[in-house]
C-alpha positions in Angstrom: 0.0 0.0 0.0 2.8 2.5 0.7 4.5 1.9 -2.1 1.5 2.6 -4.4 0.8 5.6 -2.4 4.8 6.4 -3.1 4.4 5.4 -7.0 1.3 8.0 -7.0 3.3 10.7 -5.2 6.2 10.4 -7.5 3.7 10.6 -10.5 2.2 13.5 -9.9 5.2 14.9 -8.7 7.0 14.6 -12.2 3.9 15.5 -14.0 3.6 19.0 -12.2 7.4 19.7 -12.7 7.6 19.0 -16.3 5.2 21.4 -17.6 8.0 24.0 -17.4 8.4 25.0 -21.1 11.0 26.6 -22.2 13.3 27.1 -25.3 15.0 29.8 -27.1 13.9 30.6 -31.5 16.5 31.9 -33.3 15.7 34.2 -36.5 17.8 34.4 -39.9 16.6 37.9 -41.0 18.1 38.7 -44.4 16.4 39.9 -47.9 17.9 39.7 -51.5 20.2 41.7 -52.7 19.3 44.7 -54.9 20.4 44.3 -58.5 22.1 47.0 -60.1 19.2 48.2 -61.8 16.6 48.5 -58.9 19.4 50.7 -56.8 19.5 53.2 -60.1 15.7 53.1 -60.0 15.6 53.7 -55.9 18.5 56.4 -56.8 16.9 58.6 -59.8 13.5 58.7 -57.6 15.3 60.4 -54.8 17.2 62.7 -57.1 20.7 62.7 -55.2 23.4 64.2 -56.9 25.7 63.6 -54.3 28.0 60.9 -55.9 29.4 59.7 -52.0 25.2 58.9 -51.3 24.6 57.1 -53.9 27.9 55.3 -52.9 26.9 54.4 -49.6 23.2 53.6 -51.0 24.7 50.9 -53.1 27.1 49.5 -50.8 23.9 49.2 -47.9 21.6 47.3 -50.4 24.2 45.5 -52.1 26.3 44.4 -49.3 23.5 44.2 -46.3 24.5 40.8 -44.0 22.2 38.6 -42.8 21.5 39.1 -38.8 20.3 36.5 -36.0 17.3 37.6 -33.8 16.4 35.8 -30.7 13.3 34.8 -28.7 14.1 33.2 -25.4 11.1 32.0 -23.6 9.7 30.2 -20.2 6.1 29.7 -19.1 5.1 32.9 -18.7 7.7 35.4 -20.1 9.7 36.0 -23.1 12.5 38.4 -24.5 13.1 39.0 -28.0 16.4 40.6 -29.0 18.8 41.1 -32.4 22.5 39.9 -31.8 25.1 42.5 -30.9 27.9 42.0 -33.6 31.1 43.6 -33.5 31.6 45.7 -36.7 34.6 45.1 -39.2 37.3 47.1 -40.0 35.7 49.7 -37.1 33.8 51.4 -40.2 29.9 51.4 -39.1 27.6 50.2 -41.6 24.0 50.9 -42.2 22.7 46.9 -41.7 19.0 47.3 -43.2 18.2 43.9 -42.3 19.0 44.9 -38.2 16.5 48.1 -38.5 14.3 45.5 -39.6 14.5 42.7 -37.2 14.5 45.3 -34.3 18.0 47.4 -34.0 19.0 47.4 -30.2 15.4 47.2 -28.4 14.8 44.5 -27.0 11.3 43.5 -25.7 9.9 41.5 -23.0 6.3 40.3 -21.9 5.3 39.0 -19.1 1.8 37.2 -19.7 1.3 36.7 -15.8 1.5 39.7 -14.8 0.4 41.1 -18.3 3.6 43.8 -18.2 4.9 44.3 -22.0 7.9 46.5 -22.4 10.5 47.9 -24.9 13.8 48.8 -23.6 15.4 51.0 -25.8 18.9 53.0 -25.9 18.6 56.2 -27.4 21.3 59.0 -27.0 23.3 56.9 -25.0 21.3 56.4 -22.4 18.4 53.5 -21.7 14.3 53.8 -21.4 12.1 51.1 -20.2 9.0 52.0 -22.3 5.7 50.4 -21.3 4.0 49.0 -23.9 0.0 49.0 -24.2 -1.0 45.8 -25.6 -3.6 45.7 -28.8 -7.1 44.1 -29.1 -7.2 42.3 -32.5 -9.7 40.8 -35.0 -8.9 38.4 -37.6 -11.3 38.8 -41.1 -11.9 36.5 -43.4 -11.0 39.4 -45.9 -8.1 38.0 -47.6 -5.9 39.6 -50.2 -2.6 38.2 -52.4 0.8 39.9 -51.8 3.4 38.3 -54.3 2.5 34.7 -53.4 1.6 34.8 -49.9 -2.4 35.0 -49.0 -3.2 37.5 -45.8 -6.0 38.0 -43.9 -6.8 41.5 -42.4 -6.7 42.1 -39.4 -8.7 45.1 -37.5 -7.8 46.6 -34.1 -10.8 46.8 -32.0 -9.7 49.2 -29.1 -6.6 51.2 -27.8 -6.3 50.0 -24.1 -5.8 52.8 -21.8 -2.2 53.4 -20.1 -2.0 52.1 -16.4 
């Protein structure tokens, strides 16, 4: 009898333990590269003259590296960042793929507590900026972008600030 009673204890014990989740995602952010043509396109519509921006134009979109983004997760929270790389030759260069995935913020939630915030570092120094989180509704509306279906999606209210 007291080893069943042991076998249940253990049971249950291993069962409410193990539904810890979690796990880290990692992202390959990266788009094609810009032919020739498409950067002369991009370049006569902003009508630059300036022969060192349309330089550094054509070096970001020809030349823009892939980047890694994270999402590191457990039961209730989660943190999304982009990698901090070191940058070659110390020349800094305009990554279009890192303004895309994020830049520096980083951005936790916290679904227990229901806390979502940006921390971002602007001028040198860092803000923890609350963020308000949105009330959506999915359509059946659907519309064809390139090859991909999407649904629209409607935000129903703006949730007040605490």
């Amino acid at each position: 009898m007291r080893f069943n009673l042991l076998l249940i204890y253990l049971f249950f014990s291993i069962t409410i333990f193990s539904q810890q989740l979690t796990g880290k995602v990692t992202y390959i952010v990266s788009m094609e590269s810009y032919s020739k043509e498409k950067i002369d396109s991009i370049s006569k519509k902003l009508k630059t003259k300036k022969v060192k921006m349309n330089k550094w134009m054509r070096d970001v979109f020809e030349n823009t590296p892939n980047v890694n983004a994270y999402l590191e997760f457990s039961n209730d929270e989660s943190l999304y960042y982009v990698e901090d790389k070191m940058q070659n030759d110390g020349k800094p260069i305009f990554n279009v793929n890192r303004t895309f995935a994020g830049g520096d913020r980083r951005y936790y939630k916290n679904t227990k507590t229901n806390e979502y915030f940006n921390e971002s570092n602007t001028f040198g120094e860092l803000f923890l900026i609350e963020i308000n989180p949105k009330k959506w509704k999915i359509t059946q509306e659907s519309k064809k972008l390139v090859d991909i279906y999407v649904l629209k999606q409607l935000i129903l209210s703006q949730p007040t600030k605490r």
